[in-house]
mmCIF file of the N, C-alpha and C atoms, coordinates in Angstrom:
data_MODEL
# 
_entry.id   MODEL 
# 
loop_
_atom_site.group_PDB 
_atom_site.id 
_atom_site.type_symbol 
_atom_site.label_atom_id 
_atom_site.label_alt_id 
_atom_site.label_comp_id 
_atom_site.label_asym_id 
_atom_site.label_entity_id 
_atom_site.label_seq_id 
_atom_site.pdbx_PDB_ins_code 
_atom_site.Cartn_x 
_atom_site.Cartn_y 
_atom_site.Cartn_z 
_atom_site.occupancy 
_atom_site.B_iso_or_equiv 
_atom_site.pdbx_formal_charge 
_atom_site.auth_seq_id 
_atom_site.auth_comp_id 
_atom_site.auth_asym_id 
_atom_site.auth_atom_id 
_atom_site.pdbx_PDB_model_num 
ATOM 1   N N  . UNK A 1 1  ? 0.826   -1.184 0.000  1.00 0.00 ? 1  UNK A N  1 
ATOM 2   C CA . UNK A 1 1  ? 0.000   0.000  0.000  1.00 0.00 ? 1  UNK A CA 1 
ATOM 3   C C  . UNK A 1 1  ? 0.873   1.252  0.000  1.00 0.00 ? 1  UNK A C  1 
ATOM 4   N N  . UNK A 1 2  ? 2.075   0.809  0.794  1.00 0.00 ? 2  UNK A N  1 
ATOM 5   C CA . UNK A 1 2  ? 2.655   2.509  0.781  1.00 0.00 ? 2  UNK A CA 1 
ATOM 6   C C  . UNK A 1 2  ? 3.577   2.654  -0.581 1.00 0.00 ? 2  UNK A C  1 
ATOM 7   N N  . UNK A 1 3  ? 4.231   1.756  -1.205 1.00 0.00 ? 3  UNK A N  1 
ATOM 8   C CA . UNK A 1 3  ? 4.641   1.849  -2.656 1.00 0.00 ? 3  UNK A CA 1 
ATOM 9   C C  . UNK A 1 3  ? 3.067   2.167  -3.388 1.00 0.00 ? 3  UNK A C  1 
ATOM 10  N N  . UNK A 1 4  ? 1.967   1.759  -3.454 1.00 0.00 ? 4  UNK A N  1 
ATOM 11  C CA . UNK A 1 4  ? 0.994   2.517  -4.219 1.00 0.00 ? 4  UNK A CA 1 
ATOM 12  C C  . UNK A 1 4  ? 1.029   3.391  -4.228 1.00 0.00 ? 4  UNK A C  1 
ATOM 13  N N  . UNK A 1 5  ? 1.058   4.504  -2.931 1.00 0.00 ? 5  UNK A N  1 
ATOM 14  C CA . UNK A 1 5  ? 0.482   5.633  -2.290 1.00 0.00 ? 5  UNK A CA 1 
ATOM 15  C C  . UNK A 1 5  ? 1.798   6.343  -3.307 1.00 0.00 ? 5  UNK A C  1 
ATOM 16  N N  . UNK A 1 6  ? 3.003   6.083  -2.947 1.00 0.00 ? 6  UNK A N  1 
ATOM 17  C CA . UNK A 1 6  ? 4.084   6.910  -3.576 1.00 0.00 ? 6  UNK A CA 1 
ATOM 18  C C  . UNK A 1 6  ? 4.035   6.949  -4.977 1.00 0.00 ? 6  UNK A C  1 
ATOM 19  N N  . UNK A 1 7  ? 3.753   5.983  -5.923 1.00 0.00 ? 7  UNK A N  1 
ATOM 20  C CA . UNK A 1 7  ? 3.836   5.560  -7.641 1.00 0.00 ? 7  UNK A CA 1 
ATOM 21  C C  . UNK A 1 7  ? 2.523   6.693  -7.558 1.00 0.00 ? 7  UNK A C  1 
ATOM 22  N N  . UNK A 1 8  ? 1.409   6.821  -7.174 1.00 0.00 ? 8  UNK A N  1 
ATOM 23  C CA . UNK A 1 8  ? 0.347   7.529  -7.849 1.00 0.00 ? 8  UNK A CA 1 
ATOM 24  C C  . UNK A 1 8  ? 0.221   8.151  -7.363 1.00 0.00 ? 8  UNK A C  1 
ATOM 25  N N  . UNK A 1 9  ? 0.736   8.629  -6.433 1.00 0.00 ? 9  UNK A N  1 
ATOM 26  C CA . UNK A 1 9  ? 0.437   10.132 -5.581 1.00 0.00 ? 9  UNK A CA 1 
ATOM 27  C C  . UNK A 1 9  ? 1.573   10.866 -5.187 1.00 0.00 ? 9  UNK A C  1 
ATOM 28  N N  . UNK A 1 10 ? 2.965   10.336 -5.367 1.00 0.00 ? 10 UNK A N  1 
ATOM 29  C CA . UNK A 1 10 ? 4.277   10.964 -5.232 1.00 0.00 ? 10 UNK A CA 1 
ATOM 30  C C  . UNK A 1 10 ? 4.458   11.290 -4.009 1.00 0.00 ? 10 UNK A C  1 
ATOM 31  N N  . UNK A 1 11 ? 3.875   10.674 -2.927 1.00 0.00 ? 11 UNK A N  1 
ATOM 32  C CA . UNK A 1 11 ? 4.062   11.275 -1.510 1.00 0.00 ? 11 UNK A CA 1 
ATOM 33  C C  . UNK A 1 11 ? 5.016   10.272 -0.796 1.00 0.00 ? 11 UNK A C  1 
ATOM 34  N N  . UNK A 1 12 ? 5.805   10.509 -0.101 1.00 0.00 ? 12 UNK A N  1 
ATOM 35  C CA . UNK A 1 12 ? 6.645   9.869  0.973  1.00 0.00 ? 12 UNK A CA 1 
ATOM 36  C C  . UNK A 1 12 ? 5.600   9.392  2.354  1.00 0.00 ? 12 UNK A C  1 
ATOM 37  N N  . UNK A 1 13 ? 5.842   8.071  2.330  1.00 0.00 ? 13 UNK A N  1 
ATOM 38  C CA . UNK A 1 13 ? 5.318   7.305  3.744  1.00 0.00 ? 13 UNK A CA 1 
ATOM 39  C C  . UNK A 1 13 ? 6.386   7.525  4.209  1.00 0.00 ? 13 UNK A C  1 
ATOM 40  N N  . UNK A 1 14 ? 5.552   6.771  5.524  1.00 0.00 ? 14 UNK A N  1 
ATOM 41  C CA . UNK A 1 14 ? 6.212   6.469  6.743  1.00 0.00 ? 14 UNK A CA 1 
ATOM 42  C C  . UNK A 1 14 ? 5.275   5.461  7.627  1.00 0.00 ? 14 UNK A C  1 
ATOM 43  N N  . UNK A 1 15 ? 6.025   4.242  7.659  1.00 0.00 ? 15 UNK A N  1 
ATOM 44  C CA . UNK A 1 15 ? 5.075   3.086  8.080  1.00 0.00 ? 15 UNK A CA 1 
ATOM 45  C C  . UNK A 1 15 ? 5.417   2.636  9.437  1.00 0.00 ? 15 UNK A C  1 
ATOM 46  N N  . UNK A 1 16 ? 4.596   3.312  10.276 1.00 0.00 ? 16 UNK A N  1 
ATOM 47  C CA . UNK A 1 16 ? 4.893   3.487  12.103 1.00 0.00 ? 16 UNK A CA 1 
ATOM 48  C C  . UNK A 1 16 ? 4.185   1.870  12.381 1.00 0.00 ? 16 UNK A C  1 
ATOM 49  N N  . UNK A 1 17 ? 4.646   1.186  13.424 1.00 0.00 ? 17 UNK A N  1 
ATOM 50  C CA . UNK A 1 17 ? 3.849   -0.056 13.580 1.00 0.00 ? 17 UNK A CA 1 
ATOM 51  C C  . UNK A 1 17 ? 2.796   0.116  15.015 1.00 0.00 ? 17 UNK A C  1 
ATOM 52  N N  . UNK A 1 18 ? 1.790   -0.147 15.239 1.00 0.00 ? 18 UNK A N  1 
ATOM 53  C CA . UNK A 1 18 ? 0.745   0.020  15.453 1.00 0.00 ? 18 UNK A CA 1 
ATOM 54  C C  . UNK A 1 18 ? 0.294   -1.471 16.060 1.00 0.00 ? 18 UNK A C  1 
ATOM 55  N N  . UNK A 1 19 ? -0.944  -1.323 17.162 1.00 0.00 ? 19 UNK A N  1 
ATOM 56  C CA . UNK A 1 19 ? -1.969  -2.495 17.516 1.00 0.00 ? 19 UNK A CA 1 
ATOM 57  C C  . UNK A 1 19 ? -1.736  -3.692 16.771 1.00 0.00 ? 19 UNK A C  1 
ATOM 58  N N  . UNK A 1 20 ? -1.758  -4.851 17.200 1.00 0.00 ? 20 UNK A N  1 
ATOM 59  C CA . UNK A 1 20 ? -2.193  -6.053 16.585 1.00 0.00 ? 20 UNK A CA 1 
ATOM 60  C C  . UNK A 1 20 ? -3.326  -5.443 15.598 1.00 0.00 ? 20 UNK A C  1 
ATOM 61  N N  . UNK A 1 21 ? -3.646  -5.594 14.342 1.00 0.00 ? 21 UNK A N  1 
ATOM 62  C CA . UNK A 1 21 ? -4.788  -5.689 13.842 1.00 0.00 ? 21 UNK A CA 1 
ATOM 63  C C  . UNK A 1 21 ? -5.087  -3.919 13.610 1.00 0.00 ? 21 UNK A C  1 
ATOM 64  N N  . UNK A 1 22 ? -3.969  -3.118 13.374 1.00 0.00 ? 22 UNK A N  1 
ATOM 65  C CA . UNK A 1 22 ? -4.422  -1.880 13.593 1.00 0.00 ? 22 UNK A CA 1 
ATOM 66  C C  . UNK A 1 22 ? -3.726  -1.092 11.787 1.00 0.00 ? 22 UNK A C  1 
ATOM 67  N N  . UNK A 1 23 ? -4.527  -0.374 11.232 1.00 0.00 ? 23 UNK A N  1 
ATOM 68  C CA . UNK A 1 23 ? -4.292  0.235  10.082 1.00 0.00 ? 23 UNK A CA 1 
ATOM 69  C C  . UNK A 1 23 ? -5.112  1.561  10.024 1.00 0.00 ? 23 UNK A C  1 
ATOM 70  N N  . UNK A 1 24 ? -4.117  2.704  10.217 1.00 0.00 ? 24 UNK A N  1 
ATOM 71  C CA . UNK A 1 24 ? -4.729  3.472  10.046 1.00 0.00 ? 24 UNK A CA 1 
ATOM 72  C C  . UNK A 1 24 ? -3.712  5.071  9.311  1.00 0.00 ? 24 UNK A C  1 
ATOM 73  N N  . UNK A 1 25 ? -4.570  5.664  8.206  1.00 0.00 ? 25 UNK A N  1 
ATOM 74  C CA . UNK A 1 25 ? -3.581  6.734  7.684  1.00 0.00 ? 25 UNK A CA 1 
ATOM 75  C C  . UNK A 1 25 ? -3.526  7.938  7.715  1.00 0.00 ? 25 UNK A C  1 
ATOM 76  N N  . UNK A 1 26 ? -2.624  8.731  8.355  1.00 0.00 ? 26 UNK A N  1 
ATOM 77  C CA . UNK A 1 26 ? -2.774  10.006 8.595  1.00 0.00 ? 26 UNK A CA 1 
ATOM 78  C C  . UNK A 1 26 ? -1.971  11.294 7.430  1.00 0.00 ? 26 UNK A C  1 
ATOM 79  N N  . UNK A 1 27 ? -2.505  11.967 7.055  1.00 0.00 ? 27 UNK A N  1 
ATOM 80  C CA . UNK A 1 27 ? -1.503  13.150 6.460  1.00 0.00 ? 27 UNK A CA 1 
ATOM 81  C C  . UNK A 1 27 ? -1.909  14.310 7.095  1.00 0.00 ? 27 UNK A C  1 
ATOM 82  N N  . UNK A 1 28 ? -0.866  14.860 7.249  1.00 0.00 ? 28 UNK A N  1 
ATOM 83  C CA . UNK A 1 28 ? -0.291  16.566 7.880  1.00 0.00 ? 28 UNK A CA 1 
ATOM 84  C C  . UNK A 1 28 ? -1.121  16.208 9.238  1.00 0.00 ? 28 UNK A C  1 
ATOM 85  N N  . UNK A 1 29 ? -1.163  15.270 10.181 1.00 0.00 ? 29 UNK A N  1 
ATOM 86  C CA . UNK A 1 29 ? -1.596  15.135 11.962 1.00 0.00 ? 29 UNK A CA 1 
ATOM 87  C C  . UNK A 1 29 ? -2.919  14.613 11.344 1.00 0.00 ? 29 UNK A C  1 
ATOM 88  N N  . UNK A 1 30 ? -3.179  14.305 10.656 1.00 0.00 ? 30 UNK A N  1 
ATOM 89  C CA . UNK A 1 30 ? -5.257  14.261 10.440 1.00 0.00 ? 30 UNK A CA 1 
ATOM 90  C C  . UNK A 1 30 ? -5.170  12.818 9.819  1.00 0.00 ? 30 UNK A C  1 
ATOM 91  N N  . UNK A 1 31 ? -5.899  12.190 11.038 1.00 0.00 ? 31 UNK A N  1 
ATOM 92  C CA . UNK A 1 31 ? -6.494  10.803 9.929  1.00 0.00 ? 31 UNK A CA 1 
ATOM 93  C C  . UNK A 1 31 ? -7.086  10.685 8.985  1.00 0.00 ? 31 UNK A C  1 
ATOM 94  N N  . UNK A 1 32 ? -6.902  10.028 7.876  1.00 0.00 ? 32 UNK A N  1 
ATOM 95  C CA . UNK A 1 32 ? -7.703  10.193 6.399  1.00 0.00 ? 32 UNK A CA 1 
ATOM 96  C C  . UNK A 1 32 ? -8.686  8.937  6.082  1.00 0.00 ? 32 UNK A C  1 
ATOM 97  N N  . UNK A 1 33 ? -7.981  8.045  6.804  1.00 0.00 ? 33 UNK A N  1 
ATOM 98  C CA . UNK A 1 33 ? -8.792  6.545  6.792  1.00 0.00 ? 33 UNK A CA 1 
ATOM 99  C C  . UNK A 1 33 ? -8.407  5.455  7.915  1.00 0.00 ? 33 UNK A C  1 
ATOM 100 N N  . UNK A 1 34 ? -9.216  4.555  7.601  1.00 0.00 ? 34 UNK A N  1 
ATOM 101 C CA . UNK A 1 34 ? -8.573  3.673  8.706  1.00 0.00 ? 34 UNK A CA 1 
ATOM 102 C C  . UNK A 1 34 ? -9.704  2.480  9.298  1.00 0.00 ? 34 UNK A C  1 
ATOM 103 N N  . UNK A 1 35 ? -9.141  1.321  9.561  1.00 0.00 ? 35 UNK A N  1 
ATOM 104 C CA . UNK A 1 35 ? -9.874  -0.193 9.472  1.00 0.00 ? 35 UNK A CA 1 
ATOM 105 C C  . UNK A 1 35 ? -11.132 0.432  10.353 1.00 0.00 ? 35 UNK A C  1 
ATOM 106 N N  . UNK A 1 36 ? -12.482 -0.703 9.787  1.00 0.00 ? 36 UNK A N  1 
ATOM 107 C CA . UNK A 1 36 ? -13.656 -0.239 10.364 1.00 0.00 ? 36 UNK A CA 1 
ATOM 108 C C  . UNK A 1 36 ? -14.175 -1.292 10.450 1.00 0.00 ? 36 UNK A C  1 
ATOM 109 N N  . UNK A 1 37 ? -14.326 -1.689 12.212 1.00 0.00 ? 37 UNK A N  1 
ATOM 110 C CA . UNK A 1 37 ? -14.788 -3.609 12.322 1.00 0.00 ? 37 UNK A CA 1 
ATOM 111 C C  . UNK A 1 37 ? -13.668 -4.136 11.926 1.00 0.00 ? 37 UNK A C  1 
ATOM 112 N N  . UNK A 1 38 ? -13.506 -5.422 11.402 1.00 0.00 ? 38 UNK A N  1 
ATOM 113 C CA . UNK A 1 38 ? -13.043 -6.151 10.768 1.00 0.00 ? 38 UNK A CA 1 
ATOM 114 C C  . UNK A 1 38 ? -12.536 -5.864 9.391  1.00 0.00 ? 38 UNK A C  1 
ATOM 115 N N  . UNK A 1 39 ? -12.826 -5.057 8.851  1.00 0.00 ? 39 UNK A N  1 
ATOM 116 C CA . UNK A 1 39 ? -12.530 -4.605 7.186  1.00 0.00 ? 39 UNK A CA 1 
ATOM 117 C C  . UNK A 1 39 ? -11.244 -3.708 7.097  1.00 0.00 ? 39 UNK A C  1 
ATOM 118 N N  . UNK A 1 40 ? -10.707 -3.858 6.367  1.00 0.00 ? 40 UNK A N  1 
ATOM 119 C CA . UNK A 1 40 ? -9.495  -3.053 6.116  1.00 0.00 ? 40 UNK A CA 1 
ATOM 120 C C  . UNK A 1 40 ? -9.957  -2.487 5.030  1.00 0.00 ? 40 UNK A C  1 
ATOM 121 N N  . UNK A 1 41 ? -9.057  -1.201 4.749  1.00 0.00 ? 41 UNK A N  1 
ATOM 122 C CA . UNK A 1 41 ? -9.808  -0.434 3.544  1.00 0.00 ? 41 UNK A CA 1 
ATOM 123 C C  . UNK A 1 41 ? -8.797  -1.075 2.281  1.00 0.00 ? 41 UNK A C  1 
ATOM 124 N N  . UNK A 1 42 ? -9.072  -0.892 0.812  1.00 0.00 ? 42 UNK A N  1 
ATOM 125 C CA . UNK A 1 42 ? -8.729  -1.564 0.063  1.00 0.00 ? 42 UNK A CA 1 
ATOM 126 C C  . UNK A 1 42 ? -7.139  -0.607 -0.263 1.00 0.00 ? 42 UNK A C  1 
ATOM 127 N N  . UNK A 1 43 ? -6.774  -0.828 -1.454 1.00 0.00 ? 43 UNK A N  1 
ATOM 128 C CA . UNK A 1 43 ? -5.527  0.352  -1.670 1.00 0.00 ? 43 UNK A CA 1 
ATOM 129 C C  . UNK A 1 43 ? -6.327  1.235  -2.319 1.00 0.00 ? 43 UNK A C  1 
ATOM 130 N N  . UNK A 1 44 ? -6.742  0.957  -3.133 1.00 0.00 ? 44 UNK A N  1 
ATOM 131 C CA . UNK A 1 44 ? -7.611  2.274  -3.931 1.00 0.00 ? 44 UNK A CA 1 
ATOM 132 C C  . UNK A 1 44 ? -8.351  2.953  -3.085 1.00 0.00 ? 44 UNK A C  1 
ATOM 133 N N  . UNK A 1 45 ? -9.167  2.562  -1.864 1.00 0.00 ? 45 UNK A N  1 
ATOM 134 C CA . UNK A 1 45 ? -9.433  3.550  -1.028 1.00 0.00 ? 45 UNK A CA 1 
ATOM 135 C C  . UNK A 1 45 ? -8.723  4.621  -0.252 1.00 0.00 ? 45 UNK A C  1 
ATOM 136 N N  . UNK A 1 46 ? -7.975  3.804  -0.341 1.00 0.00 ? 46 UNK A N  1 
ATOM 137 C CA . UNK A 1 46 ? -6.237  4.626  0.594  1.00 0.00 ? 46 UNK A CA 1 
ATOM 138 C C  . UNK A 1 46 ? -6.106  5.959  -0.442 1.00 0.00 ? 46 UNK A C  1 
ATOM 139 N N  . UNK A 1 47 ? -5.557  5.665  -1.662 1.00 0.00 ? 47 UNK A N  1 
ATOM 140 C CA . UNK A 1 47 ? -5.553  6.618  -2.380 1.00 0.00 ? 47 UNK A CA 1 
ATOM 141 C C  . UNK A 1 47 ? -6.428  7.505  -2.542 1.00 0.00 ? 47 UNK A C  1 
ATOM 142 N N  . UNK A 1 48 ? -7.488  7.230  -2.322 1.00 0.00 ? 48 UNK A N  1 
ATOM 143 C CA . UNK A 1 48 ? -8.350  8.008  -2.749 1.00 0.00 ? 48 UNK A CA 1 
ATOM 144 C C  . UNK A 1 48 ? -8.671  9.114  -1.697 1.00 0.00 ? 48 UNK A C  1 
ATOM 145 N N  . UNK A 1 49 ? -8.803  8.617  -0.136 1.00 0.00 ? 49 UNK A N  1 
ATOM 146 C CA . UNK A 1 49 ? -9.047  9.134  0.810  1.00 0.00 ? 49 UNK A CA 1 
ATOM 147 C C  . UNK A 1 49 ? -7.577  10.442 0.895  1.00 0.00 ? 49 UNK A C  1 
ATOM 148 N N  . UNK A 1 50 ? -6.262  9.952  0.661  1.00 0.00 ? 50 UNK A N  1 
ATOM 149 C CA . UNK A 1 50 ? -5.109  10.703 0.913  1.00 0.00 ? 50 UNK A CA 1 
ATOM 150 C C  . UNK A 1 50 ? -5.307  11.685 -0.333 1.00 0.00 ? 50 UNK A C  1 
ATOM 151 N N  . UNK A 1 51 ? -5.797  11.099 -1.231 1.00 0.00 ? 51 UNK A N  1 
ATOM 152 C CA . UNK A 1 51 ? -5.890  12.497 -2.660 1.00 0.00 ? 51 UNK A CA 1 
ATOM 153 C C  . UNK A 1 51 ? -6.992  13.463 -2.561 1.00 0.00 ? 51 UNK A C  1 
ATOM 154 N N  . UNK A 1 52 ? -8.280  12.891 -1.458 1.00 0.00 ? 52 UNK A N  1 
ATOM 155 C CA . UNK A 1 52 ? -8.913  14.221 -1.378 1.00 0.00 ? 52 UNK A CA 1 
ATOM 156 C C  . UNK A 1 52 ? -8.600  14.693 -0.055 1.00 0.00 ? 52 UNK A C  1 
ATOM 157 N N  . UNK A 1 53 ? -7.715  14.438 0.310  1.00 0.00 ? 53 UNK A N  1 
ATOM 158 C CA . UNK A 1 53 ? -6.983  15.275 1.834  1.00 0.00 ? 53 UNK A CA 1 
ATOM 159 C C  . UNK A 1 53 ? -6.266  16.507 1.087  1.00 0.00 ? 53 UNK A C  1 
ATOM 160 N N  . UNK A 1 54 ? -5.381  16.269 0.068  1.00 0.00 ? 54 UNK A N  1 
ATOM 161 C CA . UNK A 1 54 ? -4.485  16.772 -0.684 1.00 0.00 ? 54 UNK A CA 1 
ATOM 162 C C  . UNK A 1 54 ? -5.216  17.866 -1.541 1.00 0.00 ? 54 UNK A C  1 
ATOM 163 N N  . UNK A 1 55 ? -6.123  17.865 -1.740 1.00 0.00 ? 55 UNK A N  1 
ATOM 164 C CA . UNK A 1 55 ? -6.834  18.680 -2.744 1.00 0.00 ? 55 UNK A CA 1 
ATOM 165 C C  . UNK A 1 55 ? -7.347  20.013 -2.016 1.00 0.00 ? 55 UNK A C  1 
# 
């Protein structure tokens, strides 16, 4: 996911490790997404959520 995030969105991660079972993504201090229940979000959601942070 974080090589996605960089190829289509040119942004630099940083992959902090977190909870058993924990995924969640922040840009500039602000969460943008992040697991809900049991579901993890897909990659294309990732992107999508961090590109309308960016906008």
């Amino acid at each position: 996911m974080a090589a996605q995030l960089e190829r289509d969105l040119g942004v630099t991660t940083v992959l902090v490790p977190g909870g058993s079972g924990e995924l969640s993504v922040w840009v500039d201090d602000k969460q943008v997404i992040a697991k809900q229940g049991s579901r993890f979000p897909e990659p294309d959601e990732v992107v999508a959520a961090v590109r309308k942070h960016q906008a």
